[in-house]
C-alpha positions as CSV (number, residue, x, y, z in Angstrom):
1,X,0.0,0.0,0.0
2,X,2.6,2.5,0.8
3,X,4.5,2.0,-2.8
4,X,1.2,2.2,-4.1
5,X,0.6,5.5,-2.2
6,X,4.4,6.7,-3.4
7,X,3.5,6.1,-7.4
8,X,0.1,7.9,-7.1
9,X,1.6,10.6,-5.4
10,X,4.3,11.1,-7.5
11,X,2.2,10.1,-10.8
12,X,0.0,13.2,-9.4
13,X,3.4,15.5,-9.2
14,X,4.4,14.8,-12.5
15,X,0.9,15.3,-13.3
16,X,0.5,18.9,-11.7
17,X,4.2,20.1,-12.7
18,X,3.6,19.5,-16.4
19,X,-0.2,21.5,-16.0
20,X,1.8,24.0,-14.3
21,X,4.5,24.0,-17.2
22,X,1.6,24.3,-19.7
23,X,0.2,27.2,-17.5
24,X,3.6,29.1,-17.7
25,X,4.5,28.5,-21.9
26,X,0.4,29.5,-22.3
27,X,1.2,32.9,-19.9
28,X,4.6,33.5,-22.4
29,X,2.9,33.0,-25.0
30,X,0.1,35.7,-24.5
31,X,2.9,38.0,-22.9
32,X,4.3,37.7,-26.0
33,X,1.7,38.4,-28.0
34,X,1.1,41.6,-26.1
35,X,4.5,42.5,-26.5
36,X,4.5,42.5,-30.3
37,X,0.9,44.1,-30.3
38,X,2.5,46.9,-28.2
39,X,5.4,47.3,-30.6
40,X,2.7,47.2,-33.4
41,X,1.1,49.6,-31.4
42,X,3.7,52.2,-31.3
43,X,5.1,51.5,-34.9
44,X,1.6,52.6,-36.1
45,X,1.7,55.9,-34.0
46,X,5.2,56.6,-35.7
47,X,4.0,56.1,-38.7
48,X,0.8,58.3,-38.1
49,X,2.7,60.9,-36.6
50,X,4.5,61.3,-39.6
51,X,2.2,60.9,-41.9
52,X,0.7,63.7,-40.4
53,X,3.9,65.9,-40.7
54,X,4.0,64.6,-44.3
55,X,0.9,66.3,-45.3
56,X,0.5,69.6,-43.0
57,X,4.0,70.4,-43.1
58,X,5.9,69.4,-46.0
59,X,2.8,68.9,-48.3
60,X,2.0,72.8,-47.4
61,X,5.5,74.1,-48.2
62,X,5.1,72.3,-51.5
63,X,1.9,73.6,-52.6
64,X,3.5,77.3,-51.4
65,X,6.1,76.4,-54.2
66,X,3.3,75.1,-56.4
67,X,1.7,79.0,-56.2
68,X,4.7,80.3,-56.9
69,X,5.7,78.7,-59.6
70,X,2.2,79.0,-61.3
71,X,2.3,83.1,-60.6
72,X,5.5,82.9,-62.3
73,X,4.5,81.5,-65.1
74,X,1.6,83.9,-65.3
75,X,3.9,86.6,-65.2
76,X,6.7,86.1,-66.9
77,X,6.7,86.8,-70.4
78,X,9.2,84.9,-72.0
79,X,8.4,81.8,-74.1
80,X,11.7,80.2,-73.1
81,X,11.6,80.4,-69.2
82,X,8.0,79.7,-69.4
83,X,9.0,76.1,-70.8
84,X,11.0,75.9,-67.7
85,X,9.1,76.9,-65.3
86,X,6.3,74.9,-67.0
87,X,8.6,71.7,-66.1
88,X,9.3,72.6,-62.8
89,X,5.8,73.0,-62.1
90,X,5.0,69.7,-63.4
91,X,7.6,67.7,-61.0
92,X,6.4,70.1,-57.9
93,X,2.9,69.1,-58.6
94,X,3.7,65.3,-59.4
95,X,5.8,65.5,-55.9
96,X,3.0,66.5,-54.3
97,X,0.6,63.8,-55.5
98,X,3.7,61.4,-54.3
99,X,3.5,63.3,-51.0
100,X,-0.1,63.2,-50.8
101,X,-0.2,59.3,-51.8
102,X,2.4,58.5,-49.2
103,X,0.9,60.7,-46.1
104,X,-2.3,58.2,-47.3
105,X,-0.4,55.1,-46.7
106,X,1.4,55.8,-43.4
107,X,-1.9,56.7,-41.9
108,X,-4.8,54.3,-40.6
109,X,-7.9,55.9,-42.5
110,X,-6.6,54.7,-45.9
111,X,-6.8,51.4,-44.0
112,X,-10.0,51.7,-42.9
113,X,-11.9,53.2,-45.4
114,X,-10.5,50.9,-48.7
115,X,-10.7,47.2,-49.1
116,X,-7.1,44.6,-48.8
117,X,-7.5,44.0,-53.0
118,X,-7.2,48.3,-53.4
119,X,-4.9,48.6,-50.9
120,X,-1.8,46.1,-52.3
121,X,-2.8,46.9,-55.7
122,X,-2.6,50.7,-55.1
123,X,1.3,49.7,-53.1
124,X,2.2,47.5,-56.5
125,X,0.9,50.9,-59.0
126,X,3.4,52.9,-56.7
127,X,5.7,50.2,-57.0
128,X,5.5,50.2,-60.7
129,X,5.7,53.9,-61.4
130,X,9.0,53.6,-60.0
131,X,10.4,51.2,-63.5
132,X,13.0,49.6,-60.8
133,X,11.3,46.1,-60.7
134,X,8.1,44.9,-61.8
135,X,5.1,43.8,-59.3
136,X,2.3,41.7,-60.4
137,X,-0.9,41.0,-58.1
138,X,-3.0,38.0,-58.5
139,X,-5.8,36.9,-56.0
140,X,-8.7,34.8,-56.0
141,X,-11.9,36.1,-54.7
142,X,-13.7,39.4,-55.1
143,X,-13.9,40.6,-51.6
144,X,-12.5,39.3,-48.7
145,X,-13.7,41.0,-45.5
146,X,-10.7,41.5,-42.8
147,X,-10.1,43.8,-40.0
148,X,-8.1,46.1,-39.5
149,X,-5.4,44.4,-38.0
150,X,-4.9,41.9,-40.6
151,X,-5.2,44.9,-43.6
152,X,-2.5,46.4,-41.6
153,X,-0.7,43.3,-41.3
154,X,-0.9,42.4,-44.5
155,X,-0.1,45.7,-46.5
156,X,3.1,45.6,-44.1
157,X,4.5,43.0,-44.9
158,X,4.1,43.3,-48.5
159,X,6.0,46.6,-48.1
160,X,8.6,45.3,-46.5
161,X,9.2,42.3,-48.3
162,X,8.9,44.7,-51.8
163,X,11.4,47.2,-50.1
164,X,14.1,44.7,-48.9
165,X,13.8,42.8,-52.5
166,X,14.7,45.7,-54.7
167,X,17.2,47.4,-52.0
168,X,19.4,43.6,-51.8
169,X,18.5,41.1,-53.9
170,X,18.5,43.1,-57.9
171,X,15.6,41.5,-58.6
172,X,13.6,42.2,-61.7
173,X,10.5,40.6,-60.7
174,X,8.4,40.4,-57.5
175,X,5.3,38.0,-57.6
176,X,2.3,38.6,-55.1
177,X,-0.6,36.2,-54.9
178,X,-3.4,36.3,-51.9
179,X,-5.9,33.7,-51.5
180,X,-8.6,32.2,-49.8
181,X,-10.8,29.4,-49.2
182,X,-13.1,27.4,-47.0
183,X,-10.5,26.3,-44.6
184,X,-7.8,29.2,-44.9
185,X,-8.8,32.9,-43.9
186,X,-6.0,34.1,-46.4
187,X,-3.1,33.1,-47.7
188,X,-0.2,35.3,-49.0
189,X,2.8,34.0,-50.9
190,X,5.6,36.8,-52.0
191,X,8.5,35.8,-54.1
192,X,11.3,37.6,-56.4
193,X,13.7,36.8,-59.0
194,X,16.8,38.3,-57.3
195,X,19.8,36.7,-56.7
196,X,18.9,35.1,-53.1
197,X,21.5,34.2,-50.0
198,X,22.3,30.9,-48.5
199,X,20.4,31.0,-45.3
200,X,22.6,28.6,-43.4
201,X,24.8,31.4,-43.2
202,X,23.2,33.7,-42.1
203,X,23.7,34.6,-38.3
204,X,21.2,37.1,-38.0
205,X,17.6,37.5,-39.7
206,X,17.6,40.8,-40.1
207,X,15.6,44.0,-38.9
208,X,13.1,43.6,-42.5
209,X,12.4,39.4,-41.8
210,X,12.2,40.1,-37.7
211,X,9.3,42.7,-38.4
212,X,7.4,40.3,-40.9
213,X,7.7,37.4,-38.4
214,X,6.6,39.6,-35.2
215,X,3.9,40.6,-37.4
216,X,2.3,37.0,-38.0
217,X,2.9,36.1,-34.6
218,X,0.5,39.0,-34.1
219,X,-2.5,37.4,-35.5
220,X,-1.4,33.7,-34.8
221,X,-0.4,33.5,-38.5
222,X,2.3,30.8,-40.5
223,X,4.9,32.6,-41.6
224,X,8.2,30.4,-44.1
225,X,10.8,32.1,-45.6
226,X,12.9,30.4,-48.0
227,X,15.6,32.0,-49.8
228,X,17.8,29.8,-52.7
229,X,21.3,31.4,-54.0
230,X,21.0,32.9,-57.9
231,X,16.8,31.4,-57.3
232,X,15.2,33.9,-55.5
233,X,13.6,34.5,-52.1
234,X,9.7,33.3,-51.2
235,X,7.5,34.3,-48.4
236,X,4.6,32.2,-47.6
237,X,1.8,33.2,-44.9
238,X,-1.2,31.2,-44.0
239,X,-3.9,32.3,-41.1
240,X,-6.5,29.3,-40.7
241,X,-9.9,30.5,-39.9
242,X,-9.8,29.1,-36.4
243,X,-6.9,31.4,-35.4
């Protein structure tokens, strides 16, 4: 009776330390979570705040210029600095619309108020105008209802995976494909034609690959990266609908 008393006892131990382990990695887990939310958190309020300094600060000093230059050109009465100021006119106003576009992007209402299809393919247009590497943007539904937080997630990542590709791997293409079905909220695959990295030498992931991963965690997402020397680099995210 008393070694059967010992092995219940200490079946019971083993029994309550690993509930209690469980208890702890579920506690780090949601710490975590919190963690990267508040990063998230204060990320966004950067990115509003200058946003905000985008448009009422420098977007006013540029349509000053833009006056100027157009009460120039009505006064001025010869045909050959007209042309001129005529193109310099033309690249203050197009700045501005840049300006304009970008203040848009860094702040939340442009989130809000347009759909995840508009929002990556207005990021690829921008992309495009640009003639440094070319973004294509397939999906397979017609609307896909998200939050928020995954729009923000989403059109995130995409920048920073667009950014990093033409900045270090010379790529001519990127690829960008989102999709969903009955058992997959949405699924996002990213991948380039630059000239990729060996990742088994790689000691560090990197600021750009660290913020896309903290990102997924955010939402409980699936996040591989897989990057092939002379192939190219591929991101794949997957957020089933029970996360």
């Amino acid at each position: 009776m008393f070694v059967v008393a010992i092995a219940i006892y200490i079946r019971n131990y083993r029994q309550r330390k690993k509930e209690y382990l469980n208890e702890i990695e579920i506690k780090n887990e949601i710490h975590q979570r919190e963690l990267l939310t508040t990063q998230l958190e204060i990320q966004q309020a950067t990115m509003q705040q200058i946003g905000r300094e985008l448009h009422d600060n420098i977007g006013q000093k540029l349509t000053l210029v833009s006056l100027y230059t157009q009460q120039m050109l009505y006064e001025n009465k010869v045909p050959e600095a007209s042309e001129r100021i005529e193109q310099v006119s033309q690249i203050i106003n197009q700045s501005l619309q840049d300006l304009r576009n970008l203040s848009k992007t860094l702040t939340d209402d442009n989130i809000n108020q347009k759909d995840i299809k508009t929002l990556i393919q207005e990021e690829v247009d921008i992309t495009n105008s640009f003639r440094k590497c070319r973004v294509s943007f397939d999906y397979n539904f017609d609307t896909l209802d998200l939050s928020f937080v995954h729009k923000n997630v989403l059109l995130r990542i995409i920048q920073e995976f667009i950014q990093n590709s033409i900045k270090h791997a010379d790529c001519k293409n990127i690829f960008i494909k989102l999709n969903t079905s009955e058992e997959i909220l949405w699924e996002l695959k990213i991948n380039d034609d630059g000239i990729g990295f060996d990742t088994s030498r790689v000691t560090s992931n990197g600021i750009g690959l660290t913020n896309m991963k903290n990102r997924a965690k955010i939402i409980g997402a699936d996040i591989h990266f897989e990057s092939i020397e002379n192939e190219g680099t591929q991101l794949h995210i997957i957020l089933n609908k029970a996360s």
